[in-house]
C-alpha positions as CSV (number, residue, x, y, z in Angstrom):
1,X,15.9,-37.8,28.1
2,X,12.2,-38.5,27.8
3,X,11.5,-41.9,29.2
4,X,7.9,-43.8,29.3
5,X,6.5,-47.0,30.9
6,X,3.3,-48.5,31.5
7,X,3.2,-49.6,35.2
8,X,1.0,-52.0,34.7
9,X,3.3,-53.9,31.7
10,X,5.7,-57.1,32.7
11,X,9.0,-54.6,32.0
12,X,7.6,-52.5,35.0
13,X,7.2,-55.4,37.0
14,X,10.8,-56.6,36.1
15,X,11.9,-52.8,37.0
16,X,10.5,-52.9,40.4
17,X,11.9,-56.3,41.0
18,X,15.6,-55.3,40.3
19,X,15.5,-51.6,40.9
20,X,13.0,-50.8,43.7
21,X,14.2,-50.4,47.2
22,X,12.2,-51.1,50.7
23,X,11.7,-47.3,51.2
24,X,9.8,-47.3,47.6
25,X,7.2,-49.6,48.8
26,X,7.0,-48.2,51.8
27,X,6.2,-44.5,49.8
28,X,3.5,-46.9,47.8
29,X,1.8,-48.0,50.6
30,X,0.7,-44.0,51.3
31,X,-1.4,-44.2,48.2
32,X,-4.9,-45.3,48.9
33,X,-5.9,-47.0,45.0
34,X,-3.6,-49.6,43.9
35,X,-2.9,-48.4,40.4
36,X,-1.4,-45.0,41.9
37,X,0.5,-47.3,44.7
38,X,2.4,-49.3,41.7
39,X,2.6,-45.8,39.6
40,X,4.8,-45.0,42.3
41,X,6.9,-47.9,42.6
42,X,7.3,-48.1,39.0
43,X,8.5,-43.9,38.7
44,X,11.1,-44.8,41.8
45,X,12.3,-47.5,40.4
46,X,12.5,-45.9,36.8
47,X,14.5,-43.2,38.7
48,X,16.8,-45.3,40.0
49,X,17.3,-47.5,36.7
50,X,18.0,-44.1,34.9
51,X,20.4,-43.0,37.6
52,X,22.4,-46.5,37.6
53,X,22.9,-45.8,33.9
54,X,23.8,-42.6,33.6
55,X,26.1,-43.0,36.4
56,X,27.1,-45.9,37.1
57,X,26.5,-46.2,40.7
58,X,24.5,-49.0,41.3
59,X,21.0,-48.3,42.2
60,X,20.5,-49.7,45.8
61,X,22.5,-46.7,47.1
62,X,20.4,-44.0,45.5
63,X,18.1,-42.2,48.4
64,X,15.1,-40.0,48.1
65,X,15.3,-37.1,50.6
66,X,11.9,-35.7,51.1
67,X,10.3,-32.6,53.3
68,X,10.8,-29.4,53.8
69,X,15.0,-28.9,54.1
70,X,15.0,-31.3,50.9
71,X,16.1,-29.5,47.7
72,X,13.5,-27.7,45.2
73,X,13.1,-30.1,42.0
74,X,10.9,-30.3,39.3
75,X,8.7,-33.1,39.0
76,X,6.3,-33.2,35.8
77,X,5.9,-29.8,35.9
78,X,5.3,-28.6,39.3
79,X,7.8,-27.8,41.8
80,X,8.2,-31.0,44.5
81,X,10.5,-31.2,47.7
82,X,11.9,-34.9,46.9
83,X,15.3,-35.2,45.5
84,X,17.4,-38.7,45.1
85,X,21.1,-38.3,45.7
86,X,23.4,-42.0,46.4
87,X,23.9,-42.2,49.8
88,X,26.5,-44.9,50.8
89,X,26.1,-46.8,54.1
């Protein structure tokens, strides 16, 4: 599944209001221009909205695991350490 959105459009804006959690904008706020800050926000929250779907799990529980004991994905092409797995509290 090939999925696109302008992260500047209104539907991003209503993606990150239902889909983005605190840790998203706290990864946003590493970003020092704006428009990569809400690029982002906007891919997380796209990530989570396509995981909800696919799944079913709702998409508050979803977790990014980052650094270096994270497991290998790809990520547009290159090889990343950041993988989102639910994690239930």
């Amino acid at each position: 599944m090939i999925c696109y959105i302008d992260s500047t459009s209104f539907t991003a804006e209503r993606l990150i209001a239902a889909c983005a959690a605190p840790e998203d904008q706290a990864d946003g706020a590493q970003h020092r221009l704006a428009r990569r800050r809400r690029q982002s926000m906007t891919v997380r929250a796209l990530a989570r909205a396509m995981l909800c779907a696919q799944t079913g799990i709702p998409a508050g529980p979803w977790r990014f695991e980052t650094g270096p004991t994270a497991p290998i994905g790809a990520v547009a092409g290159a090889i990343a350490r950041s993988f989102l797995r639910p994690q239930w509290s």
